[in-house]
Rosetta silent file (secondary structure, phi, psi, omega in degrees, C-alpha in Angstrom):
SEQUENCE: XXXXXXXXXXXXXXXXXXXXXXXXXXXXXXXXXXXXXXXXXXXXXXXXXXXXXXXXXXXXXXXXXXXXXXXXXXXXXXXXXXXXXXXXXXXXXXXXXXXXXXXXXXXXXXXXXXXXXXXXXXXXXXXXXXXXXXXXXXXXXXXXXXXXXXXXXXXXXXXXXXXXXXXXXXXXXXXXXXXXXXXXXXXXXXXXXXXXXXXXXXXXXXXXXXXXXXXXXXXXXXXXXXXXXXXXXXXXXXXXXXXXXXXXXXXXXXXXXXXXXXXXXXXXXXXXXXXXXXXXXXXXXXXXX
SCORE:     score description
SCORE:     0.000 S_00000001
   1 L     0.000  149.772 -172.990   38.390  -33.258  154.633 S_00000001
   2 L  -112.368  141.474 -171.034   37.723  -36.298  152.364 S_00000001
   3 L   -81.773  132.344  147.534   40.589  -38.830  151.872 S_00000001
   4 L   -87.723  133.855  169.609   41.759  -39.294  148.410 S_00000001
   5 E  -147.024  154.712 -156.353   43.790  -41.856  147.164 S_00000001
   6 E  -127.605  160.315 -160.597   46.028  -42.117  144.419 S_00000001
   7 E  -139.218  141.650 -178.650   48.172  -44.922  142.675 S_00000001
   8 L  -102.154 -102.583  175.547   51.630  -44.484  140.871 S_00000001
   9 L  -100.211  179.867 -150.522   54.108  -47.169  140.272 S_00000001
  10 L   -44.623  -57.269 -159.696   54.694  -50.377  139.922 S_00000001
  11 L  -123.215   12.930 -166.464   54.054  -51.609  142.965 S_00000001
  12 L  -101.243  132.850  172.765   52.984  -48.125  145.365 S_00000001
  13 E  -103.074  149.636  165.463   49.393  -47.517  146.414 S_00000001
  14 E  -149.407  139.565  177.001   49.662  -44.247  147.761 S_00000001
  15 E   -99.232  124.839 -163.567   46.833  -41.795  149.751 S_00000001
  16 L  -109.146  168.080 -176.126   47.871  -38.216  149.228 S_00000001
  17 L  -168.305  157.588  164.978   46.268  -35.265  151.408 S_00000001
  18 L   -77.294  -19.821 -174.167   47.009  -31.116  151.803 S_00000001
  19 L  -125.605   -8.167  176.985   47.529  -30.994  155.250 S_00000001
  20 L   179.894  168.649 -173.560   49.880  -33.892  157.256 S_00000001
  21 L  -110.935  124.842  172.317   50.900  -37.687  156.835 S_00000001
  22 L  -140.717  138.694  178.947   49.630  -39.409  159.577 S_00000001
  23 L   -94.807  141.997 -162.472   50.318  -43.618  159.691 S_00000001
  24 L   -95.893  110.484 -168.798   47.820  -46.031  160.719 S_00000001
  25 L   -74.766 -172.337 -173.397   50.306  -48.032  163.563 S_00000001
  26 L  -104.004  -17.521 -167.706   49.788  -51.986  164.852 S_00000001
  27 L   -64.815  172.628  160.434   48.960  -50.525  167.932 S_00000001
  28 L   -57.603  166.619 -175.837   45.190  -50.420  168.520 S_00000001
  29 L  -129.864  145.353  178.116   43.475  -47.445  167.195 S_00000001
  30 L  -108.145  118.045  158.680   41.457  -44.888  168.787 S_00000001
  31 H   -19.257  -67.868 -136.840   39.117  -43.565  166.410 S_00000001
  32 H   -75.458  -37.178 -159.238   38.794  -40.340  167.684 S_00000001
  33 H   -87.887   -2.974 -164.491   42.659  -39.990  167.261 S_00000001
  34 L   -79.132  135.628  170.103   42.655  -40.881  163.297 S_00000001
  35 L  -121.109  122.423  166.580   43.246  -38.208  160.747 S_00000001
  36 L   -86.953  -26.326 -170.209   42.062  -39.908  157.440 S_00000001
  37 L   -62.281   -2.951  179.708   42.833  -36.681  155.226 S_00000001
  38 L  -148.557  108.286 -179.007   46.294  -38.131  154.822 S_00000001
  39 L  -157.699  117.641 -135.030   47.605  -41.305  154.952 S_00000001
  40 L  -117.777   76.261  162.768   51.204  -41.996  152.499 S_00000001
  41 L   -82.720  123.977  164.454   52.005  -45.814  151.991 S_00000001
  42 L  -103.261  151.806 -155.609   55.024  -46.436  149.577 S_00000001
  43 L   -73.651 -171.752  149.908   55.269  -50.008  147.122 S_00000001
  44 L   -78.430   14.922  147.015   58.275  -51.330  147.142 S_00000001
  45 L  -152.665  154.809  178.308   60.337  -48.956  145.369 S_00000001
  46 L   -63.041   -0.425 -174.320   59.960  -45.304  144.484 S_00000001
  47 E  -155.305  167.595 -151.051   60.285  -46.160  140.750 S_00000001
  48 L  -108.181  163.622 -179.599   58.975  -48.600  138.330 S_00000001
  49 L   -23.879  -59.553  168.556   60.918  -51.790  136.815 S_00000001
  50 L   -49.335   13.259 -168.092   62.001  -49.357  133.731 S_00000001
  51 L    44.705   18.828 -169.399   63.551  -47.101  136.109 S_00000001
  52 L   -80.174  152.811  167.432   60.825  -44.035  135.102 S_00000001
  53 E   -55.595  132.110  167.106   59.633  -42.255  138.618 S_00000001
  54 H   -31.763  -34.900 -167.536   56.346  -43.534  139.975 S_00000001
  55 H   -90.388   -6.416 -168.547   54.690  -39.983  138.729 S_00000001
  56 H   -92.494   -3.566 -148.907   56.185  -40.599  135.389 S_00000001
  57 L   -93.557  -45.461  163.643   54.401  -44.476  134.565 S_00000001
  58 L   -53.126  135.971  179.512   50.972  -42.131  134.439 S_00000001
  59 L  -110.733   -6.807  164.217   50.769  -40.304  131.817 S_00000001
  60 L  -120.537   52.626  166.561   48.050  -38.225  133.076 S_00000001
  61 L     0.805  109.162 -152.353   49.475  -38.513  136.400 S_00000001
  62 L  -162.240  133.671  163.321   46.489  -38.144  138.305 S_00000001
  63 L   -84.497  149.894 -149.688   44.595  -39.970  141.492 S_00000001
  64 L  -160.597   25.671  169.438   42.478  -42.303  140.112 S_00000001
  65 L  -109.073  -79.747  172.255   40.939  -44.699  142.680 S_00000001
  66 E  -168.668  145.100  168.143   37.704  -43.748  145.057 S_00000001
  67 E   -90.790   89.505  154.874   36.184  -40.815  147.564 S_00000001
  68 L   -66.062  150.135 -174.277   33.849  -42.162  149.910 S_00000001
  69 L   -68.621  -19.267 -157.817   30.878  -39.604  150.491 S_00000001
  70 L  -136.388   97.134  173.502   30.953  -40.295  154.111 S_00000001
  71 L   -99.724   16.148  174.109   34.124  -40.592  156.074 S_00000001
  72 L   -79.101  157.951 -174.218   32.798  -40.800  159.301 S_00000001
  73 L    64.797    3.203  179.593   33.848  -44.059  160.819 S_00000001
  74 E   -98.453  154.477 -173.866   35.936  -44.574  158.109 S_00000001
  75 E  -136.350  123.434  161.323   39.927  -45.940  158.615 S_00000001
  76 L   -96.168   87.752  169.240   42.215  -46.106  155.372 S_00000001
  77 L   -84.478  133.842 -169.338   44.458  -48.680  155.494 S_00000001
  78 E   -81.999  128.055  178.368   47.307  -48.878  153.276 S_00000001
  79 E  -151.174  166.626 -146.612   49.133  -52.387  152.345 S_00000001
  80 L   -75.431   -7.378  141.713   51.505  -53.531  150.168 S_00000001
  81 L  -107.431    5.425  174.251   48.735  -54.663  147.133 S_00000001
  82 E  -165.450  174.913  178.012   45.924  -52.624  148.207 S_00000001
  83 E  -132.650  137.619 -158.121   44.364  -50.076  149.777 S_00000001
  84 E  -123.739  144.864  152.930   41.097  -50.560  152.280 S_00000001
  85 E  -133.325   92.878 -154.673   38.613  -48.207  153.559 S_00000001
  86 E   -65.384  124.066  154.649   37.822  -50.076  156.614 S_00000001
  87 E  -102.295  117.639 -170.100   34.320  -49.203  158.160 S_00000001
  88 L   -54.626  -51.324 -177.077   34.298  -49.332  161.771 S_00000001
  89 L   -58.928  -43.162 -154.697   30.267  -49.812  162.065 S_00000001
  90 L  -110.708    2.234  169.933   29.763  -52.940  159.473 S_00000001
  91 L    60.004   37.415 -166.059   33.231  -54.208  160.535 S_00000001
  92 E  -168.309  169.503  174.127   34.045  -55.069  156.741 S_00000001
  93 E   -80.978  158.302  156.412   35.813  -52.593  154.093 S_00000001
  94 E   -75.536  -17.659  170.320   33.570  -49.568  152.376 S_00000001
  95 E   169.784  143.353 -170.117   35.436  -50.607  149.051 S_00000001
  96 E  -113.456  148.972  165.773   39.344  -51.919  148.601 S_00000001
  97 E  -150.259  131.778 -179.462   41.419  -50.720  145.476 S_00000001
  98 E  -139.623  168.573  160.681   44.254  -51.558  143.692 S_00000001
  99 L   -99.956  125.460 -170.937   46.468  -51.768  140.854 S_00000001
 100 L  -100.124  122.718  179.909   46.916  -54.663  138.883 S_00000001
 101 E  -134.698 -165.906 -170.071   49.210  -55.245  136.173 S_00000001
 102 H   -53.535  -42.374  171.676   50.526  -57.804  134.150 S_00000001
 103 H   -87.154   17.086  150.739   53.004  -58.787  136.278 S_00000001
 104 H   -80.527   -2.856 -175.714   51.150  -59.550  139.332 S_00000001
 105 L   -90.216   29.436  175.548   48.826  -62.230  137.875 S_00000001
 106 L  -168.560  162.089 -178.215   51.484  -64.980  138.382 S_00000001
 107 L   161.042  162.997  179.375   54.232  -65.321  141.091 S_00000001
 108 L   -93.963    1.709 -175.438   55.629  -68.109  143.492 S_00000001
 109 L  -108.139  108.525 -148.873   53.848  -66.831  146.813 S_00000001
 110 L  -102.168 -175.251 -170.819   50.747  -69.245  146.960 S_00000001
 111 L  -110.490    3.894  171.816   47.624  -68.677  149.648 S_00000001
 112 L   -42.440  125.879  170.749   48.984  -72.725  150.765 S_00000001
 113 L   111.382  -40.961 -164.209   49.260  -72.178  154.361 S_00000001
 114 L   -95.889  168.093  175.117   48.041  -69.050  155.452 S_00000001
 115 L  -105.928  151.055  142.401   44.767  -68.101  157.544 S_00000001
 116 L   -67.231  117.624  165.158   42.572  -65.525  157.879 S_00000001
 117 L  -115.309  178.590  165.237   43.271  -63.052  160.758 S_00000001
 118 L   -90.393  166.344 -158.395   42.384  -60.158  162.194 S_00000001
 119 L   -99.056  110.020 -162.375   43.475  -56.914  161.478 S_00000001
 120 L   -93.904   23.805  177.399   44.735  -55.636  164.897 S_00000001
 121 L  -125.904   13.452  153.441   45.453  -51.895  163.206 S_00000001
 122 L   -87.260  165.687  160.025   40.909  -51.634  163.474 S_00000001
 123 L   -83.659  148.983  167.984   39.475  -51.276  166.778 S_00000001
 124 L   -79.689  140.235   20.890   37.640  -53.944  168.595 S_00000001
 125 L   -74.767  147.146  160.742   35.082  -54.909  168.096 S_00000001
 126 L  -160.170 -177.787 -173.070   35.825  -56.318  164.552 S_00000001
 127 L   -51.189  122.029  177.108   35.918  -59.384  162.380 S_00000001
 128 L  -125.815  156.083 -141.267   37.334  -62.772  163.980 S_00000001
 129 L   -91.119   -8.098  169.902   37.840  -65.765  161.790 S_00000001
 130 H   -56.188  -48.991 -167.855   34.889  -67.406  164.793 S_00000001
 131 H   -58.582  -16.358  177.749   32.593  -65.211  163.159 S_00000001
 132 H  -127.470   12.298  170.593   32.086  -66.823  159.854 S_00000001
 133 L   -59.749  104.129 -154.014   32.701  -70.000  161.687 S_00000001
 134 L    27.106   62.739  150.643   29.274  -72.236  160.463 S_00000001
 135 L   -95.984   -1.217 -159.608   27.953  -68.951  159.566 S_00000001
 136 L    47.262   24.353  167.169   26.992  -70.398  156.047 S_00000001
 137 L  -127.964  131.569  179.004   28.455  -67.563  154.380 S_00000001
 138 E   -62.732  143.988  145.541   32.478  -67.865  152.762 S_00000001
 139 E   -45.022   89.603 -168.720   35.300  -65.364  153.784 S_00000001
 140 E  -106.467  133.018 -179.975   35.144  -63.576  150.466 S_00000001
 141 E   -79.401  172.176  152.624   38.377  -61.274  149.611 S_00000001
 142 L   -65.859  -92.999  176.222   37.974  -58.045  147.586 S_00000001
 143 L   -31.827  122.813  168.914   41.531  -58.152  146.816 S_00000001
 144 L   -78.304  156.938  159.595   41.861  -61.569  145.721 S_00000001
 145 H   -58.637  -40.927 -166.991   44.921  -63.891  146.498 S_00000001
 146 H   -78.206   32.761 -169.548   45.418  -64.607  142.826 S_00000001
 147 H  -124.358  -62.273 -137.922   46.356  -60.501  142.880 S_00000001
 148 H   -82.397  -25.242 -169.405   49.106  -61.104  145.493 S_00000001
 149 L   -43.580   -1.257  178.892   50.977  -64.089  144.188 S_00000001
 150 L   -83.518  -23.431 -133.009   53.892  -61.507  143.412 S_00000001
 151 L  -169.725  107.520  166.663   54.558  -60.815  146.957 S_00000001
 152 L   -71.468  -24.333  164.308   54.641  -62.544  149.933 S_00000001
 153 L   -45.988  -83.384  149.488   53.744  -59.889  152.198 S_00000001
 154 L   -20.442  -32.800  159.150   51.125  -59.016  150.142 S_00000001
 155 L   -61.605  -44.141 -169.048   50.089  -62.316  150.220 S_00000001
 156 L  -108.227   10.784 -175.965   49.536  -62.650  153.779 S_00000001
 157 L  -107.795  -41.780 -157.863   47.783  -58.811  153.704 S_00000001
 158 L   -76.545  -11.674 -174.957   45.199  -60.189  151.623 S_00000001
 159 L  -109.290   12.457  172.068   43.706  -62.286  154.195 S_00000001
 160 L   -38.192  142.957  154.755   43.723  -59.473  156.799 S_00000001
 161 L   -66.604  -16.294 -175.270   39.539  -59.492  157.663 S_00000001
 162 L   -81.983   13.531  177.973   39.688  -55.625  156.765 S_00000001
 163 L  -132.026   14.852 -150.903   39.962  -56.959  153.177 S_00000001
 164 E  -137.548  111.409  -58.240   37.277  -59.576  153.358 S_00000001
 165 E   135.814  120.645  140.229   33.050  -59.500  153.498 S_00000001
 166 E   -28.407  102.619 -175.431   30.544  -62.512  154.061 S_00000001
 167 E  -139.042  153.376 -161.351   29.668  -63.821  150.967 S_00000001
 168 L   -59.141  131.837  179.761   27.816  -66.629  149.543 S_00000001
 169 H   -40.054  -65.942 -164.265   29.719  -69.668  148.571 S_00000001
 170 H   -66.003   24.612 -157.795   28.029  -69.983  145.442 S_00000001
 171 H  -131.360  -77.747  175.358   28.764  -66.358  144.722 S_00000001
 172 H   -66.867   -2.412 -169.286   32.782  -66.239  145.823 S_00000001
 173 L  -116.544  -49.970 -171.306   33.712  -69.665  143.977 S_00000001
 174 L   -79.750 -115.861 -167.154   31.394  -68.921  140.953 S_00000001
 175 H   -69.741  -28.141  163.596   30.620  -65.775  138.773 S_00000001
 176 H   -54.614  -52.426  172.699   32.729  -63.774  141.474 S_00000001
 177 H   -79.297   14.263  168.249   35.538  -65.358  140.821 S_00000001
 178 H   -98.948  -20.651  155.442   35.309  -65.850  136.834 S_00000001
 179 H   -56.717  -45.773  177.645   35.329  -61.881  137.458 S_00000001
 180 H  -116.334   32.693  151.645   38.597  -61.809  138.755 S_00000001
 181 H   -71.234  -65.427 -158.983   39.655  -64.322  136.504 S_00000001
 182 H   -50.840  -55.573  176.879   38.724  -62.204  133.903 S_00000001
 183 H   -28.459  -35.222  170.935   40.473  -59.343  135.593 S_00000001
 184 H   -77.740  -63.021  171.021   43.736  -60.907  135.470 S_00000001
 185 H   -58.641  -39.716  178.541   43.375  -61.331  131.672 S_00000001
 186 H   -70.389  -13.978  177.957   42.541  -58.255  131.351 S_00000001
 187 H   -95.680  -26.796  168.551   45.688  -56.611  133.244 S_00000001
 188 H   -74.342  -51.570  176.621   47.668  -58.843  131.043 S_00000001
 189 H   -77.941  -67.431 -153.429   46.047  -57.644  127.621 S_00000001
 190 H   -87.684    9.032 -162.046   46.097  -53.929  128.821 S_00000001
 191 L    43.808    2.959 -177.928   49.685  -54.288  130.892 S_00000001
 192 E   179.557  139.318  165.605   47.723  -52.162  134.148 S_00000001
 193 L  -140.266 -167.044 -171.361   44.149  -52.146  135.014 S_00000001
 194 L  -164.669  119.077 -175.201   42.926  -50.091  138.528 S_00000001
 195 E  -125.239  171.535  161.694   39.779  -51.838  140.090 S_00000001
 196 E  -137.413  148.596  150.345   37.773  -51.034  143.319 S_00000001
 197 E  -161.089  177.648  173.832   35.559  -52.961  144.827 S_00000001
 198 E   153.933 -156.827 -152.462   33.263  -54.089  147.705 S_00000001
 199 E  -106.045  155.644 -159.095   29.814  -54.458  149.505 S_00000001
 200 L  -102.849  158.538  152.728   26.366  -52.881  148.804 S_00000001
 201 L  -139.935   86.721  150.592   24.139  -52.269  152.040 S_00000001
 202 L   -76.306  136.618 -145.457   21.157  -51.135  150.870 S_00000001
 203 L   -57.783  -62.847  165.233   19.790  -48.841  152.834 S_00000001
 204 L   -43.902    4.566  165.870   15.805  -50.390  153.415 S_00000001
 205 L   -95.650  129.549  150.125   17.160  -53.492  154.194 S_00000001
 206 L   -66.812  108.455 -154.224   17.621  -55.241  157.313 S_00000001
 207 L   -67.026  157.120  171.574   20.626  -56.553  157.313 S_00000001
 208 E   -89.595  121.862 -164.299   21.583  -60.204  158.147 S_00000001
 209 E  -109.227  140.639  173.895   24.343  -60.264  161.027 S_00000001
 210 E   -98.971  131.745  152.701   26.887  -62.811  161.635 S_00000001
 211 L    80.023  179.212 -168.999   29.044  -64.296  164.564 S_00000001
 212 L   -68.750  -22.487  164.953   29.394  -62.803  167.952 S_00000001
 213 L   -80.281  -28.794 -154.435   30.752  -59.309  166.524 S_00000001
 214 L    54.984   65.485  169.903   27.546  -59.362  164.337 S_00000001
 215 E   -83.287  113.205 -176.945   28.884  -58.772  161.216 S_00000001
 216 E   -42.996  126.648  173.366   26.453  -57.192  158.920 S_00000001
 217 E  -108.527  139.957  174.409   26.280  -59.653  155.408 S_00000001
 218 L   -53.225  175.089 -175.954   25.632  -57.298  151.890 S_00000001
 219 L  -117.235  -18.906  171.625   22.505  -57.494  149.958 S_00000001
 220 E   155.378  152.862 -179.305   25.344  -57.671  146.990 S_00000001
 221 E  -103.654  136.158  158.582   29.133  -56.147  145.322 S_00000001
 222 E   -76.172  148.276  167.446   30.480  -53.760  143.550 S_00000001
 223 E  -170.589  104.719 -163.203   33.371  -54.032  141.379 S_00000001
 224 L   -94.502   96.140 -169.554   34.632  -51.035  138.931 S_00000001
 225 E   -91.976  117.765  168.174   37.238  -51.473  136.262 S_00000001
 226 L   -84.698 -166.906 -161.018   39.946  -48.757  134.866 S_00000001
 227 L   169.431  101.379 -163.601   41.910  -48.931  132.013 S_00000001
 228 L  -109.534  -24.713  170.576   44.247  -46.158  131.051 S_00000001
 229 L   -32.291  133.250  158.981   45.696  -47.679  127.614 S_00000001
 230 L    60.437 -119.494  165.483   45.860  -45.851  124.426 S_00000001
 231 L   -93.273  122.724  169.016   41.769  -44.593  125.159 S_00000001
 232 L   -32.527  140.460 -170.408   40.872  -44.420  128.579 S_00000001
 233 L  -139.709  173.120  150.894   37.901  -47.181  129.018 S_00000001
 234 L   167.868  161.686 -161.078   36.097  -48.329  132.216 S_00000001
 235 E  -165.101  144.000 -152.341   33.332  -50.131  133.060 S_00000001
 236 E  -123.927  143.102 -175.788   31.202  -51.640  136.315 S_00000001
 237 E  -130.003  120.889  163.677   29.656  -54.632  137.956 S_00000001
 238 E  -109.056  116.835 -140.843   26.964  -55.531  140.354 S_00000001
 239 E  -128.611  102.097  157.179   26.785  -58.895  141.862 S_00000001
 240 E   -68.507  170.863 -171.363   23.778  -59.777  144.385 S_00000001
 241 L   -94.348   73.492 -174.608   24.846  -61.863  147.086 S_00000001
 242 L  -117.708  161.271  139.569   23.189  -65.198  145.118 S_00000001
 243 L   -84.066  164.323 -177.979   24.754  -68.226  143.778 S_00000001
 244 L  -174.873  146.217  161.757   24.216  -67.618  140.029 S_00000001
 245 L   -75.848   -7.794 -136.740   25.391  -69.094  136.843 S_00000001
 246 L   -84.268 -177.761  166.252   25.286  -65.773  134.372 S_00000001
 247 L  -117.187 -175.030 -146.344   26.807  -64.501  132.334 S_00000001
 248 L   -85.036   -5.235 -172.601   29.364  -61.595  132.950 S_00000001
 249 H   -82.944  -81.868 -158.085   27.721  -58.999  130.523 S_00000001
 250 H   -17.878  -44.835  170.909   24.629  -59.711  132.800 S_00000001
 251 H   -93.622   21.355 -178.124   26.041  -57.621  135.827 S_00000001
 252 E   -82.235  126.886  165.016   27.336  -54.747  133.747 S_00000001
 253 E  -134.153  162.971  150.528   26.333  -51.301  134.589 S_00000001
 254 E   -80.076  163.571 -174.368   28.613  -48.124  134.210 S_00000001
 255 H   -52.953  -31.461 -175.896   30.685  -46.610  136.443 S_00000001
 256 H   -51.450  -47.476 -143.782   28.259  -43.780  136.609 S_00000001
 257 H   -90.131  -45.489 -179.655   25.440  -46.309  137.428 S_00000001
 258 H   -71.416  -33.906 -173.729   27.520  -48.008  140.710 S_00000001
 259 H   -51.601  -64.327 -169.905   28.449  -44.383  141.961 S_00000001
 260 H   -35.225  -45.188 -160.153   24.474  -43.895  142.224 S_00000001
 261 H   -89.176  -51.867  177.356   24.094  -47.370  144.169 S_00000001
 262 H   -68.403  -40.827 -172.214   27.213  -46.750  146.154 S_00000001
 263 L   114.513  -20.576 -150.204   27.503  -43.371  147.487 S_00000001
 264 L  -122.764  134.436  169.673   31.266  -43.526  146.455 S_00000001
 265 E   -62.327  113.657  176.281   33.346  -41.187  143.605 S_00000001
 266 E   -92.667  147.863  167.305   35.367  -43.812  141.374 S_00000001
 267 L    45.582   34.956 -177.601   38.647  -42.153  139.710 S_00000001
 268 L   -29.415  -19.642 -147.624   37.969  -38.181  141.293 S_00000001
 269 L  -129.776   34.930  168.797   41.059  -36.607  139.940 S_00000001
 270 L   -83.897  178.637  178.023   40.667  -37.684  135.826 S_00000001
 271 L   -98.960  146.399 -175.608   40.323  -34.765  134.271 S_00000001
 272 H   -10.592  -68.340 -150.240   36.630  -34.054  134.032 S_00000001
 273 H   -77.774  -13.233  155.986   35.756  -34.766  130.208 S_00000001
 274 H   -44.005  -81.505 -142.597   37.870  -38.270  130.860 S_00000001
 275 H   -57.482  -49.993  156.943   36.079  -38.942  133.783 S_00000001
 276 H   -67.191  -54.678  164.205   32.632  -38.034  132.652 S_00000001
 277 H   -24.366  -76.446 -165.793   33.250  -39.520  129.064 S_00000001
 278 H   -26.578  -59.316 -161.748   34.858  -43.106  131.087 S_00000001
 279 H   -45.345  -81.275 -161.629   31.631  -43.430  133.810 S_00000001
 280 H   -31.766  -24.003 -151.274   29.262  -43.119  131.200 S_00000001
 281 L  -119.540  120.782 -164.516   30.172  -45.329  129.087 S_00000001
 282 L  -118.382   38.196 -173.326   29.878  -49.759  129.497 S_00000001
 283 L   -91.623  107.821 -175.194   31.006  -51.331  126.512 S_00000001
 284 H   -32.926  -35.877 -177.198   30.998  -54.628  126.466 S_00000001
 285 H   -81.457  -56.614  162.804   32.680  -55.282  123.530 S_00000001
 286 H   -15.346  -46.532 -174.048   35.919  -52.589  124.240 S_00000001
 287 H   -93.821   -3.193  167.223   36.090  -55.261  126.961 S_00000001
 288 L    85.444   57.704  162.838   35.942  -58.301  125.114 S_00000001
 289 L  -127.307    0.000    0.000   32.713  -59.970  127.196 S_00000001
């Protein structure tokens, strides 16, 4: 069965499924033993600042994040600002997603202090912070920090390696991150935005491997923006794994256009003429770039 996963309230990521809940533990994991069709993380509370019910803050209360086509090898972890769908072969996520709203851009819990570790709820082999040690490629988050600052937990989740991909300096410091700069303004001006993102492998390449796990580095990221205000909007980005200067209307495709490159269903459960209408559609100006 292919995992779905769907986002609510304020501060709950949640994966929903038809047939059982089964939680991904600290213990090690045996593969074998993982049921992905279901797996139920709740935010911190069942209802949003305004006291309406998590199912009520949607109004067309709906999952609305991403299907990968292939769920073999795949592990969905759930965490208190995002949700990962960890791939055991490349040892990196197939794409992380969350919700962002206004009131998560800013916050008193800073990334001073903490490390990257590993995420001991994958199997081994996986990502060790040795591995990108003089590997000449940066620890690049999906999730960013500057997401988490609401939450300290959250905070210290974001730097989990099951959240994190080999990426160019001049790539994560530059036009990646003026992306989720922008992203932040943009959850502010719409009050909620719902993004996915993560790494390209294309398939005729030979990939470049890192550290003593061999961690596979992308040929380049994805990164897919909702919008549910007033009229539904959304709109997609593809970032090789360059330094680059550009500018951000340069990496725009539609959602439609990243599905093709990825493999993976963004926002399954709108209803259809939403959904098709959204993909299709890139406009730069709707977004103000």
């Amino acid at each position: 069965m292919k995992s779905k996963v769907v986002v609510y309230g304020f501060a709950a990521l949640c994966i929903l499924a038809a047939v059982a809940v089964q939680k991904i533990s600290a213990d090690k994991v045996d593969v074998a033993d993982v049921d992905n069709s279901a797996v139920v993380t709740k935010g911190e509370s069942a209802e949003d600042m305004d006291g309406k019910s998590n199912a009520q803050s949607n109004a067309y209360n709906i999952e609305i994040l991403a299907q990968s086509a292939d769920t073999d090898g795949e592990i969905l972890l759930t965490r208190v600002g995002y949700v990962t769908s960890y791939n055991i072969a490349n040892k990196q996520p197939n794409w992380v997603g969350w919700r962002l709203t206004g009131d998560h851009v800013t916050g008193p819990y800073l990334r001073k202090g903490i490390k990257f570790h590993e995420d001991e709820d994958v199997p081994e082999p996986r990502a060790t912070d040795a591995d990108y040690r003089s590997s000449g490629y940066d620890r690049g988050h999906m999730c960013p920090s500057g997401d988490n600052k609401w939450s300290q937990e959250a905070q210290e989740q974001s730097f989990l390696f099951t959240n994190i991909c080999p990426q160019i300096h001049g790539l994560n410091a530059g036009d990646w991150n003026e992306m989720e700069q922008q992203c932040r303004k943009w959850a502010e001006k719409e009050g909620e935005i719902y993004i996915v993102c993560g790494p390209i492998f294309y398939g005729s390449a030979t990939h470049k491997k890192i550290g003593k796990n061999k961690i596979p580095v992308p040929e380049a990221f994805f990164k897919v923006v909702l919008s549910m205000k007033d009229t539904p909007k959304a709109i997609g980005f593809i970032y090789k794994n360059h330094s680059g200067n550009r500018p951000k209307g340069d990496y725009v495709n539609t959602v439609d256009q990243v599905e093709r490159i990825t493999g993976i269903d963004f926002f399954p459960s709108l209803p259809d003429d939403v959904e098709n209408k959204v993909e299709a559609e890139a406009n730069i100006e709707d977004w103000g770039i």
